[in-house]
C-alpha positions in Angstrom: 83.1 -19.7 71.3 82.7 -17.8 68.1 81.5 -14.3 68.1 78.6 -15.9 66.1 77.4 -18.4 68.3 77.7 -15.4 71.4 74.8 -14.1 69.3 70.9 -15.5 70.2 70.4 -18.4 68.1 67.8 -17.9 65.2 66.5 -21.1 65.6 66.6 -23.2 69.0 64.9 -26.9 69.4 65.0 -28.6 72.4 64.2 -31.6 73.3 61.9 -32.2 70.9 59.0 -34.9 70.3 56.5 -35.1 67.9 53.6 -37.3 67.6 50.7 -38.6 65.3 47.7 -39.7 66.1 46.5 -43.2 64.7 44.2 -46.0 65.4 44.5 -47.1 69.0 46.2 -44.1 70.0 49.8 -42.3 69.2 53.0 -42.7 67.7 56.5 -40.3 68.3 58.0 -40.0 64.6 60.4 -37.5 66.1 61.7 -38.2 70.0 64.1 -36.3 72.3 65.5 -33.8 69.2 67.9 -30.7 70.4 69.7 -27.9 68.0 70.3 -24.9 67.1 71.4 -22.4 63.9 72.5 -19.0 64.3 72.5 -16.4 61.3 74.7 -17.4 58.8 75.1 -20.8 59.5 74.0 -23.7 57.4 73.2 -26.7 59.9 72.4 -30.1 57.8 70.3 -32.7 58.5 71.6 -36.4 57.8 69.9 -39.9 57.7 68.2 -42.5 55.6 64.4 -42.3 54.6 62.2 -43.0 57.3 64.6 -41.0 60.4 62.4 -37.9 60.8 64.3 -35.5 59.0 60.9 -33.5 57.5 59.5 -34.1 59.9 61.7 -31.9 62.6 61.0 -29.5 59.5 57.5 -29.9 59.2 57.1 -29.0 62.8 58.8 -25.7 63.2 56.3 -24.5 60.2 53.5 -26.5 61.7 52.9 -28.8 58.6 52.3 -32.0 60.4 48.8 -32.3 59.3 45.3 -33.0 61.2 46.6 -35.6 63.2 50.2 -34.9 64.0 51.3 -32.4 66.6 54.4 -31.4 68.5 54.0 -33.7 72.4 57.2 -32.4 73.8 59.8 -29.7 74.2 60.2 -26.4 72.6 60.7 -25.1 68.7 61.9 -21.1 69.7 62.3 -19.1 66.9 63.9 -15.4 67.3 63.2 -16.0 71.4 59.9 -16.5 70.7 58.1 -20.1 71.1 56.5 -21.5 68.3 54.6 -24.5 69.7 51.1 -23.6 71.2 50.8 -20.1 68.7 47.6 -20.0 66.9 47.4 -20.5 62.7 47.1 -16.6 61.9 50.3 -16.1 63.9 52.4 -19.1 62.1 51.1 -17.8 59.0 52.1 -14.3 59.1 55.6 -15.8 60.2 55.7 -18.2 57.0 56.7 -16.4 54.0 57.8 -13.5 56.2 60.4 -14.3 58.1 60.5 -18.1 57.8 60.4 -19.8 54.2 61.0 -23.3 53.0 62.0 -24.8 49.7 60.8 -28.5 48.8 62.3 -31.4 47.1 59.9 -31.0 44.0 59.9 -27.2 42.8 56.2 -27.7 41.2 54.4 -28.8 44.5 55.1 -24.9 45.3 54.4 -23.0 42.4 50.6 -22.6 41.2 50.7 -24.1 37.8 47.8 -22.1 36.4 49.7 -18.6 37.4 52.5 -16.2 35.9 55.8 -16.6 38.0 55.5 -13.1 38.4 52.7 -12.8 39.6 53.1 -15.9 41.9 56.3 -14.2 43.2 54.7 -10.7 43.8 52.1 -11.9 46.5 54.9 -12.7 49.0 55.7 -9.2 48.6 52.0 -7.5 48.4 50.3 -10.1 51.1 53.4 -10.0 53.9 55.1 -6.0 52.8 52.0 -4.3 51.7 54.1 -2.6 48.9 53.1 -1.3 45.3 53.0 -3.7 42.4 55.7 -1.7 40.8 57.9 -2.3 43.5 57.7 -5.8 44.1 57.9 -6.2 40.0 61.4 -4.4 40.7 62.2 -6.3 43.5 61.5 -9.9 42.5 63.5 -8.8 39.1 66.2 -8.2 41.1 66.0 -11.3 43.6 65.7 -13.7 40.3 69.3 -11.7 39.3 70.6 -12.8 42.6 69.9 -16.5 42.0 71.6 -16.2 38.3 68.3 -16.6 36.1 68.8 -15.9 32.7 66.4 -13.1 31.4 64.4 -12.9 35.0 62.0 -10.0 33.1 61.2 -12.9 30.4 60.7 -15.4 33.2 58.0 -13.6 34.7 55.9 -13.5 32.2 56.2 -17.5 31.7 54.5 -20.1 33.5 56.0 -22.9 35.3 55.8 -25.5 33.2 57.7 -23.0 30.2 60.8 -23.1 32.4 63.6 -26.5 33.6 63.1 -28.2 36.8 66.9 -26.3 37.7 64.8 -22.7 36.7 62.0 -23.9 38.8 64.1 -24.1 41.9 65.7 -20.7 41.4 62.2 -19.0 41.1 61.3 -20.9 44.3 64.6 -20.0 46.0 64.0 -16.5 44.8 60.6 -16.1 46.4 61.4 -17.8 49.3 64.2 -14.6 50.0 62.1 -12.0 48.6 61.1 -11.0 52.5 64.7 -12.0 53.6 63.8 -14.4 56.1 65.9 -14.7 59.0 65.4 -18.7 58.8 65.4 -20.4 55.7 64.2 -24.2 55.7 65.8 -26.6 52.3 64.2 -30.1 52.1 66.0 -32.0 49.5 66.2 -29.0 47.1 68.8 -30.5 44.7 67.7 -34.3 44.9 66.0 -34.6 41.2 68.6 -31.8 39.6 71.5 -32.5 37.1 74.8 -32.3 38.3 75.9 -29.1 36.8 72.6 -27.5 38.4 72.7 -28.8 41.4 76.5 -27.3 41.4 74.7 -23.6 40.9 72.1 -24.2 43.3 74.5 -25.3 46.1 76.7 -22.2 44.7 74.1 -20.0 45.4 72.8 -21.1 48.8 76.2 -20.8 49.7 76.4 -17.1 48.3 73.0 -16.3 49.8 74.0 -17.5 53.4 77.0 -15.0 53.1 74.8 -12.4 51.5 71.9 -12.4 53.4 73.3 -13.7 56.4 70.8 -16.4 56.1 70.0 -19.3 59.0 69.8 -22.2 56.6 68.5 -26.0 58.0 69.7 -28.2 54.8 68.1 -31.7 54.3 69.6 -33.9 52.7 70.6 -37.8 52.4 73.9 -36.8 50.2 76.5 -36.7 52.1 78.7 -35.0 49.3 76.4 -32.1 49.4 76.6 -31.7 53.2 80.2 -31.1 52.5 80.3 -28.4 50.4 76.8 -26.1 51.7 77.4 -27.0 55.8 79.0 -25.8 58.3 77.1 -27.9 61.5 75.6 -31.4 60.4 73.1 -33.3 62.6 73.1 -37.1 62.5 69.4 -38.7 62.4 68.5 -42.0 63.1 64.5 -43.5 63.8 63.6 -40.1 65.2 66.5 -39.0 67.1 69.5 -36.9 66.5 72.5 -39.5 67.2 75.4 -37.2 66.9 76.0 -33.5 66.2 79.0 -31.7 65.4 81.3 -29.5 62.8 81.2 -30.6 59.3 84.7 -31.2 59.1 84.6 -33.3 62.6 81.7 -35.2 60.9 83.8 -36.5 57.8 87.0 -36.0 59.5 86.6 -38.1 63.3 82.7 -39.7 63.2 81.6 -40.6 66.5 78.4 -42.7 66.3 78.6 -46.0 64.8 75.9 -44.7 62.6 77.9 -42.0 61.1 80.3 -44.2 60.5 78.5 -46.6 58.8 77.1 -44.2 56.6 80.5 -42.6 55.8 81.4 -46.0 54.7 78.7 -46.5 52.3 79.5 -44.0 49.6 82.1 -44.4 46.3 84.8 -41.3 46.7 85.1 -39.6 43.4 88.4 -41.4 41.9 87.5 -44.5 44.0 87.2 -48.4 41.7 85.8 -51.6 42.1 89.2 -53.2 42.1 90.6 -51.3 45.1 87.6 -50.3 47.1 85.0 -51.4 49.1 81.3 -50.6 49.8 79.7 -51.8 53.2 76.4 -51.7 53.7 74.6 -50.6 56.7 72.7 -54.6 58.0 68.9 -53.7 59.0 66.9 -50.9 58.2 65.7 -48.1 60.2 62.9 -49.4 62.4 59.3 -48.2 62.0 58.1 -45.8 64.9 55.8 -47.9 66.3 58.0 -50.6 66.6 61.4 -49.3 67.8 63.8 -51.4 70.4 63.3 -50.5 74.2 67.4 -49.1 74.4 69.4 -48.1 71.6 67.5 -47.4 68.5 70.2 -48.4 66.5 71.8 -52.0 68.4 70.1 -54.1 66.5 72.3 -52.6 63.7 75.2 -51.8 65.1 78.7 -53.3 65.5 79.8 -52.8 68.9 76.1 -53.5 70.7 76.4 -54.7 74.2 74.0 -55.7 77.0 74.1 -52.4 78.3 72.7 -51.0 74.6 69.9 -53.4 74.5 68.9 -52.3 77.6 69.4 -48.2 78.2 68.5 -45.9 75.7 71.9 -43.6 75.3 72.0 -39.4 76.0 73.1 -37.0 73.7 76.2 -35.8 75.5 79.3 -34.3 74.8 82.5 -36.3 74.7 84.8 -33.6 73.1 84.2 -29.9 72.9 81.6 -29.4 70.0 81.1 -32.8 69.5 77.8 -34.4 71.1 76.9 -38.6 70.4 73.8 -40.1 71.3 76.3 -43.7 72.2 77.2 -45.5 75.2 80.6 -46.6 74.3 81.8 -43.9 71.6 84.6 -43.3 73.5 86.1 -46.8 73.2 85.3 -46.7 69.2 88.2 -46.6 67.1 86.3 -46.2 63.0 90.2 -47.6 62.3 90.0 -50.9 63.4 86.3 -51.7 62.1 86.3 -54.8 60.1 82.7 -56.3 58.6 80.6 -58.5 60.5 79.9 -61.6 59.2 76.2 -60.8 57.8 77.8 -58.2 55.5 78.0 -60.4 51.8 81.3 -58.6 49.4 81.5 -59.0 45.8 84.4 -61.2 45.7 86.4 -59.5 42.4 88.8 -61.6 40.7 91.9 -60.6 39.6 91.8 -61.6 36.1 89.4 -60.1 33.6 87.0 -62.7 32.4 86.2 -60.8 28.9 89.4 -62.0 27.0 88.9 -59.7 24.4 85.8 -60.9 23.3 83.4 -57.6 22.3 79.3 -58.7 22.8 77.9 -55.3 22.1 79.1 -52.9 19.0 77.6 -49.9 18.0 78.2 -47.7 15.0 76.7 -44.3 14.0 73.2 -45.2 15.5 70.9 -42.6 15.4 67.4 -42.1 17.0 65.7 -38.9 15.6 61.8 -38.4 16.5 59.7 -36.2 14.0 57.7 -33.3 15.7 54.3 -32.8 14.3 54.2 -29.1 14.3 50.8 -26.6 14.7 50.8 -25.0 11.1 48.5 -25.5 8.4 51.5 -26.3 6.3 52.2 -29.0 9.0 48.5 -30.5 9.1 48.0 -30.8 5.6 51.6 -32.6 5.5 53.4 -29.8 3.6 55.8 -28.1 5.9 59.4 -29.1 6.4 59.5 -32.2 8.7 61.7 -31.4 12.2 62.8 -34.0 13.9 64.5 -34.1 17.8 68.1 -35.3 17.2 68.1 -37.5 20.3 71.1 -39.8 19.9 73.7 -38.6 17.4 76.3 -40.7 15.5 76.9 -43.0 18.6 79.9 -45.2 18.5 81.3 -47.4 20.9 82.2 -51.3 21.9 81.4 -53.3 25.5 83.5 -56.1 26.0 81.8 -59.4 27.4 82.3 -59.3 31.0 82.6 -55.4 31.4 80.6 -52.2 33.0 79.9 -49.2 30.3 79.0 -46.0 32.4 77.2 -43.3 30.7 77.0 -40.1 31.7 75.6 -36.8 30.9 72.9 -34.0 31.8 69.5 -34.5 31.8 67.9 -34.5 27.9 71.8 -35.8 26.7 70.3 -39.3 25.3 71.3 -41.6 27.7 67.8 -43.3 28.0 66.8 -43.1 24.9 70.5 -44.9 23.7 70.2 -47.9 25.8 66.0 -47.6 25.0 67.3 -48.3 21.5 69.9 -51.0 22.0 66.9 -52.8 23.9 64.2 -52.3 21.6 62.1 -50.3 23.4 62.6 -47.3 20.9 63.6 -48.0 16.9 66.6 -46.9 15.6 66.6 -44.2 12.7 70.1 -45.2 11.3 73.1 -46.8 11.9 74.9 -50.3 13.5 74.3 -52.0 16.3 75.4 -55.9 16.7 74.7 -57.5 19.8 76.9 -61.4 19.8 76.5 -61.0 16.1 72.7 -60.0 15.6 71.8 -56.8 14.3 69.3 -55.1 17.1 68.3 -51.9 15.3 65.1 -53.8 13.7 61.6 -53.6 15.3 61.2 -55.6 18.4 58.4 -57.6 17.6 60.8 -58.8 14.5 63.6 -59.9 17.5 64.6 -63.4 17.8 63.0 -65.2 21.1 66.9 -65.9 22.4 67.9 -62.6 21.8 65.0 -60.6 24.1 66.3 -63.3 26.3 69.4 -62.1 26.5 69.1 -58.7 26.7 67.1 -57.7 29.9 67.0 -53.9 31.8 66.4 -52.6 35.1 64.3 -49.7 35.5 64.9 -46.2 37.6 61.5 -47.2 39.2 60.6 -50.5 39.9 57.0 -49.7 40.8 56.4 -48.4 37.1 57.2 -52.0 36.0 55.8 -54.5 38.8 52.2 -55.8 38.8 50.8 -54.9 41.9 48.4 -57.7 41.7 51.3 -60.7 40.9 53.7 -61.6 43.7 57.1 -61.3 43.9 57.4 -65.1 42.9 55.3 -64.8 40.0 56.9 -62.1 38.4 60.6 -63.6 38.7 58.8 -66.7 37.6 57.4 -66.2 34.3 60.9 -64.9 32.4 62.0 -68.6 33.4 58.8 -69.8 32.2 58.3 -67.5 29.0 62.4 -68.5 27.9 62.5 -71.9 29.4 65.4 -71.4 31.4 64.7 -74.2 33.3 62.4 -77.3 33.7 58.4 -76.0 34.9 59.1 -78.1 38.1 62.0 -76.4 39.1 61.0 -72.6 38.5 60.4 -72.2 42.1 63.2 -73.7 43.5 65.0 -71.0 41.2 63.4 -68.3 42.1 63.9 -68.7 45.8 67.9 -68.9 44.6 67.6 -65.6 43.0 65.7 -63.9 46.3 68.7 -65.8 48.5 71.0 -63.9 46.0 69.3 -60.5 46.4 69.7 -61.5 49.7 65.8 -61.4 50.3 65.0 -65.3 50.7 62.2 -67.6 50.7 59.9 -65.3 52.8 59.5 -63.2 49.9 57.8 -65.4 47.3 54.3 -64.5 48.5 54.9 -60.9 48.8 52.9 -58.3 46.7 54.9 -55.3 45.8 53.2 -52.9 48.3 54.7 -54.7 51.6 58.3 -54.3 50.1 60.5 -50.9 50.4 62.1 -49.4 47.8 65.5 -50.8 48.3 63.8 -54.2 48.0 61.7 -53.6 44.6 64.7 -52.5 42.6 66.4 -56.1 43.8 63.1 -57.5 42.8 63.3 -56.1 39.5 67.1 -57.0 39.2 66.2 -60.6 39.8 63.6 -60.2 37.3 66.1 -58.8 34.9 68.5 -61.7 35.7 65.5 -64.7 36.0 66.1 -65.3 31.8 70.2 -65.4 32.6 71.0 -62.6 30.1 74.4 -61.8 28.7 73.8 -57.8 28.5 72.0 -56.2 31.4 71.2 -52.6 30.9 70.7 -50.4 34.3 68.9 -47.0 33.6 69.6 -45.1 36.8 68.9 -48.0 39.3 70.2 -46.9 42.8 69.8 -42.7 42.3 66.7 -42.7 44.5 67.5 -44.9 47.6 69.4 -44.1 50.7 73.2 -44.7 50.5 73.1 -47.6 52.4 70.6 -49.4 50.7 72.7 -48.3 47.2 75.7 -49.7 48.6 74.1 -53.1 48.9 72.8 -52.9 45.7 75.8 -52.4 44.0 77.9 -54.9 45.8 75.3 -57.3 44.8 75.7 -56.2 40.7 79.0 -56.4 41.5 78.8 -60.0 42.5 76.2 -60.9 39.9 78.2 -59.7 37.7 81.2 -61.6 38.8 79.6 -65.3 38.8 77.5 -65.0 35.9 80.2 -63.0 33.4 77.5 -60.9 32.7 78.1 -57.5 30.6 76.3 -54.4 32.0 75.3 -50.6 30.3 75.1 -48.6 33.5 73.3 -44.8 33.4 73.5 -42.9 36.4 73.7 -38.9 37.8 76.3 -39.7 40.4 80.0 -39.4 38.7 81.1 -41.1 41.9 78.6 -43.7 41.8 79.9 -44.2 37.8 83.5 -44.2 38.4 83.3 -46.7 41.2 80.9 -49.0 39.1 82.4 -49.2 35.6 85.6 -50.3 33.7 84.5 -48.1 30.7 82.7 -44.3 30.7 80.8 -42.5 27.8 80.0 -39.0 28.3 77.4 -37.6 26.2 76.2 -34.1 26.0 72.7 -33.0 23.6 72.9 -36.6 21.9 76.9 -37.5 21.1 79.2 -38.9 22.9 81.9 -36.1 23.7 84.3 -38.5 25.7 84.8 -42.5 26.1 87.6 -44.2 27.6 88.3 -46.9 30.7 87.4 -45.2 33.8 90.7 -44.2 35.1 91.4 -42.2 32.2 88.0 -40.6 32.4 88.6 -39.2 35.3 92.1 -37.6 34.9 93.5 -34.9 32.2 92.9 -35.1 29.6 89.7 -34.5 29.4 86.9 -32.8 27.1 85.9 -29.4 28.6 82.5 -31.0 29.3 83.5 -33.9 31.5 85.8 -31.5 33.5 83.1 -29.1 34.0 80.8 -32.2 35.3 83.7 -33.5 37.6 84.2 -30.0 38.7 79.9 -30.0 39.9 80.3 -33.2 41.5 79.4 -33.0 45.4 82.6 -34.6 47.2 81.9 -36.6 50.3 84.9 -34.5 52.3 85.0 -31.0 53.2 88.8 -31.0 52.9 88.7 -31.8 48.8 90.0 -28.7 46.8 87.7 -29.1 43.7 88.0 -26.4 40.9 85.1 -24.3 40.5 84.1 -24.7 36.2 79.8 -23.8 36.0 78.6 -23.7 32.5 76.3 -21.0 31.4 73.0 -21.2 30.1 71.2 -24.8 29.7 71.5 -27.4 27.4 70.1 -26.3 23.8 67.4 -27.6 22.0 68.2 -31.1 20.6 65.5 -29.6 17.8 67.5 -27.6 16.2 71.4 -28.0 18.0 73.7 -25.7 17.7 75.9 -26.3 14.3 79.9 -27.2 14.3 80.8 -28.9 17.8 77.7 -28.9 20.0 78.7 -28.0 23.4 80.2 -24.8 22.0 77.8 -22.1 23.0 78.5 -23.1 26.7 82.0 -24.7 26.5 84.6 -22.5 28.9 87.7 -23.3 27.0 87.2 -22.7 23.4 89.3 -19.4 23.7 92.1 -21.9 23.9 92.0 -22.5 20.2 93.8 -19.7 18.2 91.0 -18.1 16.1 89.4 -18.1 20.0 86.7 -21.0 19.0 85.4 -19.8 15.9 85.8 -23.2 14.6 83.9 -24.5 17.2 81.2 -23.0 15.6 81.1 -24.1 11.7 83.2 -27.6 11.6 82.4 -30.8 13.6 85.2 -31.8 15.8 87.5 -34.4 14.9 87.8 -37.8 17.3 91.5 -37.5 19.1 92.8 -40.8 20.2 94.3 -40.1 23.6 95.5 -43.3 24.1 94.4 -47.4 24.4 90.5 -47.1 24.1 90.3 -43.5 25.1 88.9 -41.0 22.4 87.9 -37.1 22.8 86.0 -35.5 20.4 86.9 -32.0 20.3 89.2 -29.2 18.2 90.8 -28.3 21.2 94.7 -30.5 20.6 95.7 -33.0 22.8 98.7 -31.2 24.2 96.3 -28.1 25.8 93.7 -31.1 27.2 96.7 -32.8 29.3 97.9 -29.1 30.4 94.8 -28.7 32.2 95.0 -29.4 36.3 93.1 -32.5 37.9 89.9 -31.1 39.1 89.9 -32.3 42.2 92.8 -32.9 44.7 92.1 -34.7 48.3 94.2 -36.3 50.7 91.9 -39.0 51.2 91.0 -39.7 47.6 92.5 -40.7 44.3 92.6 -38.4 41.8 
């Protein structure tokens, strides 16, 4: 035993249950959950939506709400219990020496107050100190968490400020009293990449620093890797295995863990040689949760015994405790799928022959700003415009995945917006199977809307609540003719089998489905017309891994038997490079990098698509990953910074000779790497392919 864990834990819950009150009496949301995190340790909490996670959270603060209270066990914090004190008590402990930091940033700061002042009332209320002080001090914690001009910032509101400076004013306050337990729910979910890299930096740097107890919730298993040093498995309410981060990724014990593990695309991982598999099921709801093991009706090694006896926590190896009757006898190794587990069958010939269906040339899609000026209301001022796509260039073969990527305000929506029709183009190409799509959509040819269909980020933004699922898959078939009137349902009942939903969801309104089950419903919408080009705009980035597995698998398949050609956005690199036979990497509205996949993802590479590799969240603790954190944010696409773009935050332009002052004044030239792989940047080809591979793992490709 470490000299750390000698110490009294910070935190210490044992066996713990909580309960709401409903209609005809209780539910347990949380059963039989035990843990503990000593200072300086970062314990994550793991699981898919719907296992409890916030809620073990929610408890220990005592945010559980009128009708939900804690029925069981003990939440001891410093020695001292928490269940059972009185409001004033938990209160003066909030803030103090406990804080927490939610998923959304704004749902914690007061949008009609300074930051500043915002900040300075954790000191003044809980400290009692002068106003000059805590000015001085919140100055100096906003430092710590690597804000840019933390004087400046508060003065501004929180709506003046990015979502990534957001969360740094909220981690800031939430360590202005130095709390000896700091509680993160989610913090880095709806953050770019590259912020998300300096958030996990500095919660890494703060539990060092401050000696911190950190509880880390999450559903990323890449991001439990790098800020974790204990991980706690959840499943329907229970903790199902708990353990060392590296004994988590390296040797999982529960079926569960396993499965999960299995569900997510290692960073250098393809279509072609690797395999997705999906967790079967989902995660029961409390109230209806099987008499033994919560998760047999799910797992792969149930037997009578499971069906029958709920299982223990208990340790099987030193440090290692499994809620599982037969983990023991597991071996992860010899796992094959069951038989209700569907896999895109790939073939091994590319169906595209050559044949390009989408080419794009120099499009442009500028917006004019109406400024505030008398000059600008009376129509005299100079007209600004937000330079949102820039000279974009590129061709999709029939048959093939294009994976864009970029930070958030880089153009990816508002590209494939444009291709669709959804925004008008201000200037160049674009040819989809020969007809120009750059004119007004009302002016579009019926056949070509047909074949040119998207899926949505959020599927409940474009559902009818009032239509049922039948309806709304129905009436592209109807509106296009796709087939005869009297066969419409027969077809839309193939297209649920293929989402694997089936017939029982005809009738359904969009309320009694999940998540995972409206974006298949708004893929088979998407697919209902039989479309050649299906654009994707960030389809899976907000659904549990399992559930995201499936998904793809089934584009995968769908794309397979139909020969359809897809435009894929997403956040996750991993999730790209899996997905995609082609990538584009666009930064503030131009593509910086496009090539196949594979050469994407290996030197060379532009200096911004190694500095996004180098922020991707690996799945495996054992990954050496090279640390490259740009500075500053992405600049105004208003007025963007002149010569190359990325060069007021790009980390290698002292490479060049005149140490980047070219960078500055002259556009970059395009350098063609090789076959279909292009990089447009001043820095030579010969100092790109110097560069080291970003990351290195024993257990994925490079």
């Amino acid at each position: 035993m470490s000299e750390q864990q000698k110490k009294p834990p910070v935190l210490k819950i044992e066996d713990l249950a909580v309960a709401y009150k409903v209609r005809g009496g209780e539910i347990e949301a949380v059963q039989n959950v035990s843990f503990e995190i000593h200072r300086g340790e970062s314990f994550g909490v793991v699981g898919e939506s719907g296992c409890g996670k916030s809620t073990v959270a929610w408890s220990i603060v005592n945010f559980l709400g009128a009708n939900g209270y804690v029925k069981r066990g003990s939440i001891k914090f410093q020695g001292q219990d928490l269940v059972g004190k009185s409001g004033e008590e938990l209160r003066r402990l909030r803030g103090d020496q406990i804080a927490m930091v939610y998923q959304d940033p704004m749902q914690a700061l007061n949008p009609s107050m300074r930051l500043g002042d915002q900040m300075k009332e954790v000191l003044t209320v809980h400290q009692g100190i002068s106003d000059e002080d805590a000015t001085s001090r919140c100055i100096n914690m906003l430092e710590h968490v690597h804000m840019p001009d933390p004087a400046n910032v508060m003065r501004r509101y929180p709506h003046q400020i990015s979502g990534g400076q957001q969360q740094r004013v909220v981690i800031a306050m939430a360590l202005l009293n130095n709390p000896a337990l700091l509680i993160m729910d989610e913090p880095t979910t709806a953050l770019d990449v590259t912020v998300e890299a300096a958030v996990l930096d500095l919660i890494a740097d703060l539990r060092r620093e401050f000696d911190t107890a950190i509880m880390y919730i999450t559903h990323n298993l890449g991001v439990v890797a790098r800020v974790c040093s204990q991980v706690g498995v959840m499943y329907a309410g229970e903790m199902v295995e708990r353990a060392a981060v590296n004994e988590i990724f390296k040797s999982p014990r529960h079926p569960y863990t396993q499965g999960l593990i299995r569900c997510v695309p290692k960073l250098g991982a393809d279509k072609s040689s690797n395999v997705l598999y999906p967790i079967i099921g989902r995660v029961p709801p409390p109230a209806n949760r099987p008499v033994g093991c919560i998760f047999s009706p799910r797992c792969d090694y149930t037997q009578t015994r499971c069906k029958e006896e709920r299982p223990k926590l208990r340790e099987i190896v030193p440090g290692v405790q499994v809620r599982c009757h037969f983990s023991e006898d597991i071996d992860p190794a010899q796992w094959t799928p069951g038989e209700e587990i569907t896999l895109p069958q790939l073939a091994d010939t590319p169906k595209s022959n050559g044949e390009t269906i989408l080419e794009v040339k120099n499009l442009k899609k500028y917006y004019k700003v109406q400024g505030n000026s008398l000059k600008d209301v009376v129509g005299m001022g100079e007209p600004r415009y937000v330079k949102a796509v820039e000279n974009a260039s590129f061709t999709v073969p029939r048959g093939k995945t294009l994976g864009i990527v970029g930070e958030s305000g880089c153009g990816k929506s508002t590209l494939i917006k444009t291709l669709i029709g959804l925004e008008s183009s201000t200037d160049g190409e674009a040819t989809f199977m020969g007809f120009d799509i750059t004119g007004d959509l009302s002016r579009r040819d019926e056949k070509l809307i047909q074949e040119l269909q998207m899926v949505f980020q959020n599927p409940d933004s474009t559902m009818n609540p009032s239509y049922t699922v039948g309806n709304q898959i129905a009436r592209p078939m109807i509106r296009f003719k796709t087939v005869p009137k009297n066969q419409v349902r027969a077809e839309v009942i193939k297209l649920l089998e293929a989402m694997r939903l089936g017939e029982n969801y005809y009738d359904r309104l969009p309320r009694q489905l999940s998540g995972g089950e409206k974006q298949r419903i708004g893929i088979a919408r998407a697919l209902a017309s039989r479309p050649d080009l299906v654009l994707c705009d960030e389809p899976v980035s907000a659904l549990d891994v399992s559930v995201q597995a499936a998904l793809l698998n089934l584009l995968l398949e769908v794309q397979q038997d139909y020969n359809t050609t897809m435009i894929f956005i997403a956040h996750d690199l991993s999730v790209v490079r899996f997905f995609s036979d082609y990538v584009a990497v666009m930064y503030l509205g131009q593509i910086m990098e496009i090539g196949p996949a594979n050469a994407i993802y290996a030197p060379p590479y532009h200096p911004y698509t190694e500095a996004l590799l180098s922020a991707v969240p690996i799945p495996d603790p054992t990954a050496k990953q090279k640390v490259i954190r740009l500075d500053g944010t992405v600049p105004s696409a208003i007025n963007p910074p002149s010569g190359c773009r990325f060069h007021t935050r790009c980390p290698r332009r002292s490479l060049l000779p005149d140490g980047g002052k070219i960078c500055e004044t002259e556009v970059p030239p395009w350098q063609n790497i090789d076959d279909k792989h292009r990089i447009f940047c001043h820095i030579p080809e010969e100092t790109l392919r110097s560069f080291d591979p970003v990351i290195s793992t024993e257990n994925a490709k490079e």
